[in-house]
C-alpha positions as CSV (number, residue, x, y, z in Angstrom):
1,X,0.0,0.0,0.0
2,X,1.4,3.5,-1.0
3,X,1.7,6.2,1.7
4,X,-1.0,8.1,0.0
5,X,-3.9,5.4,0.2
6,X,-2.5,4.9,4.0
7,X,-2.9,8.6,4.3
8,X,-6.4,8.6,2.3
9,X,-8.0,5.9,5.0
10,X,-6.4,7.4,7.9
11,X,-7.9,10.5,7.1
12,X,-11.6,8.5,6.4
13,X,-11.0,6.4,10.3
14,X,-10.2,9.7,11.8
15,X,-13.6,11.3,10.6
16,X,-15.5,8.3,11.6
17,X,-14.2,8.8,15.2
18,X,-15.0,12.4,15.4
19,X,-18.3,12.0,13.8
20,X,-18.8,8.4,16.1
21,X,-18.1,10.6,19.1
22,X,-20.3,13.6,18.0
23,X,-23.5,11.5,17.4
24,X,-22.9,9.7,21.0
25,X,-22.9,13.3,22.5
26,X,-25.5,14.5,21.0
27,X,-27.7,11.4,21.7
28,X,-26.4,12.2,25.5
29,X,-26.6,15.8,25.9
30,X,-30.3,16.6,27.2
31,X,-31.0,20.0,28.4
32,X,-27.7,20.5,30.6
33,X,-27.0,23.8,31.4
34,X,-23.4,25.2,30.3
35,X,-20.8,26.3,33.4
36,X,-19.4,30.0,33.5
37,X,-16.5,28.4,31.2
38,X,-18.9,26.9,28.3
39,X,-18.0,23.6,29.5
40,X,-21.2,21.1,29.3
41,X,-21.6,18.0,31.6
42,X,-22.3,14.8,29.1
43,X,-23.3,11.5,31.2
44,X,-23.0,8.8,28.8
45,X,-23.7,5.5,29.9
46,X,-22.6,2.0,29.5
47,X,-22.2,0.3,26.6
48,X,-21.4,3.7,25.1
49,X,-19.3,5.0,27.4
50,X,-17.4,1.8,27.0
51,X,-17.3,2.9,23.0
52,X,-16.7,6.7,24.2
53,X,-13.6,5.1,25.5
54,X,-12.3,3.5,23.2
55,X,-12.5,6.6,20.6
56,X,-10.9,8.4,23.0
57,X,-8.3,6.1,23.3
58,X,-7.9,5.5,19.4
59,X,-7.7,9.4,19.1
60,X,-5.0,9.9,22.2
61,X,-3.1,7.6,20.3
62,X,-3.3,9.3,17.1
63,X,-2.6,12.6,17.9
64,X,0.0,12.2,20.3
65,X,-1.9,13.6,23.1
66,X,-0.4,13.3,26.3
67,X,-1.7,14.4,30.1
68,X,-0.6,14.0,34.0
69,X,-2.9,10.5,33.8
70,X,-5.8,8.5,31.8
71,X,-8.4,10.5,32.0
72,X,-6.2,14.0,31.4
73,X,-5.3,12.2,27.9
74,X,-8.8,11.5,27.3
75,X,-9.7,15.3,27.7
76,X,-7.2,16.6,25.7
77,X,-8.2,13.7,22.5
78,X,-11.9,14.9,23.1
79,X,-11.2,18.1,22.5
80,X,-8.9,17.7,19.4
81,X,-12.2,15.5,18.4
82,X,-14.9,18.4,19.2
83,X,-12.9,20.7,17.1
84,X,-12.3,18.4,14.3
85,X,-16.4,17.4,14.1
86,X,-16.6,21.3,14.1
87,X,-19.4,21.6,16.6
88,X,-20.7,25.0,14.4
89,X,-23.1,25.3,11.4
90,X,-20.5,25.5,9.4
91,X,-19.0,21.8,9.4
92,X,-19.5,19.1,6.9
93,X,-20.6,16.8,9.9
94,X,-24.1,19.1,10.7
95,X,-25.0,18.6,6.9
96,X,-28.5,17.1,8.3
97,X,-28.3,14.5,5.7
98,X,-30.0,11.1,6.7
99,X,-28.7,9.1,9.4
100,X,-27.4,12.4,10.6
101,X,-30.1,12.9,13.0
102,X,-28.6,11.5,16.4
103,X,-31.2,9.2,16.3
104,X,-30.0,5.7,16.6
105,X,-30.8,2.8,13.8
């Protein structure tokens, strides 16, 4: 495989992950009210906080991100992931499109 179809599906897993972790927030977020800093509690349960894991764990990897422990590492993946699935009306991943609804299938 050349580096540029290794590039290529990196590029299409890395998307997946953002937009896998965006539609499991979403289906989480309820009507929680944002603290003084903009920062929104999320309770996602099992089973997918156990996949909410393991996207944040692929993603640490990924980028490189490191933190004082686990959970600091987690933090800093999530939110390289929030700005990649570009949580505005601008991004590609709000297009609205079917199966785009949060809903689950």
């Amino acid at each position: 495989m050349i580096a540029s179809e290794r590039f290529e599906r990196a590029a299409v897993l890395g998307v997946a992950v953002a937009e896998e972790a965006r539609r499991l927030l979403r289906f989480h977020l309820g009507d929680g009210e944002a603290g003084a800093d903009g920062t929104v509690l999320v309770d996602v349960p099992y089973p997918d906080a156990a996949v909410m894991t393991a996207l944040l764990d692929v993603a640490a990897d990924c980028f490189g991100e490191r933190g004082g422990s686990v959970e600091e590492t987690r933090q800093a993946a999530l939110e390289t992931l929030l700005q990649l699935a570009g949580f505005d009306d601008e991004s590609q991943l709000n297009s609205g499109g079917p199966g785009h609804d949060g809903r689950r299938t």
